[in-house]
TORZATI-769402 format. One record per residue (C-alpha): x, y, z. Coordinates in pm, whole numbers. Layout:
% residues N
east_north_up
X_Y_Z
...
% end
This chain:
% residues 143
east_north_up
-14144_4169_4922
-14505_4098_4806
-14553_4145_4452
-14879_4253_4259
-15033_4197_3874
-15120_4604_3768
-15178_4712_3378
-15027_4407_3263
-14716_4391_3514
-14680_4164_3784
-14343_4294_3950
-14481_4564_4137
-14403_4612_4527
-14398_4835_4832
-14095_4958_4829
-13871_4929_5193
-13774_5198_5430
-13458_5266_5268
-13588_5268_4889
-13868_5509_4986
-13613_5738_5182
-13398_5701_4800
-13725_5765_4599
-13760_6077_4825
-13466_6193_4753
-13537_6234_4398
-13904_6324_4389
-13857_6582_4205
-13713_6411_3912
-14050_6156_3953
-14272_6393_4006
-14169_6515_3641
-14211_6139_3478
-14546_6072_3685
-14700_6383_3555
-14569_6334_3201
-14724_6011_3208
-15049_6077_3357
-14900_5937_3737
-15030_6174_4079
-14743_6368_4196
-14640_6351_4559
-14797_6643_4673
-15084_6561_4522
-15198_6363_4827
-15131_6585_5153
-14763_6621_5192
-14788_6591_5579
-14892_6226_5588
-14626_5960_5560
-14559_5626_5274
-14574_5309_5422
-14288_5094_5326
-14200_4687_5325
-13966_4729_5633
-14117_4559_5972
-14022_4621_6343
-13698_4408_6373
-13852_4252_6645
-13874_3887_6644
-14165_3798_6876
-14349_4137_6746
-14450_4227_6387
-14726_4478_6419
-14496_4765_6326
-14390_4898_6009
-14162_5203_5875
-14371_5455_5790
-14140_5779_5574
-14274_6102_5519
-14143_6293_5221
-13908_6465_5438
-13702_6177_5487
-13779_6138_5847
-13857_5782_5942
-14085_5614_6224
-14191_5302_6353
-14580_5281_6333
-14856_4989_6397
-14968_4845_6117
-15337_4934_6191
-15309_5330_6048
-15404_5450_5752
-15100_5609_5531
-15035_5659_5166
-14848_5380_4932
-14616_5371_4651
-14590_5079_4443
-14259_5065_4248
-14218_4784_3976
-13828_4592_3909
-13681_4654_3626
-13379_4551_3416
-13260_4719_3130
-13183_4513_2836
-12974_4629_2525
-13007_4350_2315
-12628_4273_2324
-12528_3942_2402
-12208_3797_2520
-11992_3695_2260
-11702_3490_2440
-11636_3370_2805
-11475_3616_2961
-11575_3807_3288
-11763_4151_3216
-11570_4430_3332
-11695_4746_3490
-11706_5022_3257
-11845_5327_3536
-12082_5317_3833
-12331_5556_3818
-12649_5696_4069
-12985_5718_3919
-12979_6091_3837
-12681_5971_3575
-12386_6150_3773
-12051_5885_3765
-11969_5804_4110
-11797_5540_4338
-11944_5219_4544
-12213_5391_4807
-12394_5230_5071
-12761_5245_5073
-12771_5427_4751
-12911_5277_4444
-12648_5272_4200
-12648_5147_3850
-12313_4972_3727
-12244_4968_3337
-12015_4693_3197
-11792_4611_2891
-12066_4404_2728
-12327_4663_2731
-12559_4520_3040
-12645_4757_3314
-12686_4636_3661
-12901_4788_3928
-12744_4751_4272
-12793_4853_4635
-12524_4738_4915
-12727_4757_5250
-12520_4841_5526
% end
């Protein structure tokens, strides 16, 4: 993960295969916040052409290859050396401002997926899980 310093943030990063394939999923919904915010939509750019990601050839004696994802959702191994689009995504945490008053373990109040819909554990599905003490934690079990 290679982070770089943009309008005053330095947590930015290409996101990997499997975070592009989730950011795909719900274009539509950040198409609406990039536009309301002055951001290119992803159509914008020519639709056919696919988004590098941060996910290289599991080979270990060859690293030329990358996942390239087209906004489809189909995947493909491609040499480094073409020319395809990026999307930088930025980390984030969400803060309320509450702190933790005793010792005691947090407790799970719901899991929920980034569109807001309550939901169970998921593999390879950002999720976001809400807890007792009002922190929210963004997770993503790989399988």
């Amino acid at each position: 993960m290679c982070y770089s310093n943009n309008q005053g943030f330095n947590d930015w990063y290409l996101p990997s295969k499997n975070e592009l394939e989730e950011i795909f999923t719900h274009r539509v919904l950040i198409d609406s916040v990039a536009f309301n915010n002055g951001g290119h939509l992803f159509d914008d750019f020519a639709p056919l052409y696919p988004y590098w990601s941060s996910t290289e050839s599991t080979s270990t004696t060859d690293f030329r290859y990358s996942y390239a994802v087209y906004p489809s959702n189909f995947t493909v191994l491609r040499g480094k050396i073409l020319e395809y689009k990026v999307r930088a995504v930025r980390s984030f945490t969400i803060n309320t401002g509450i702190k933790q008053v005793n010792n005691r373990e947090k407790q799970i109040i719901k899991i929920v997926n980034i569109m807001g819909q309550e939901c169970q554990k998921q593999l390879n599905t950002i999720l976001l899980y809400i807890y007792d003490d009002g922190s929210i934690e963004k997770k993503m079990f790989i399988k």
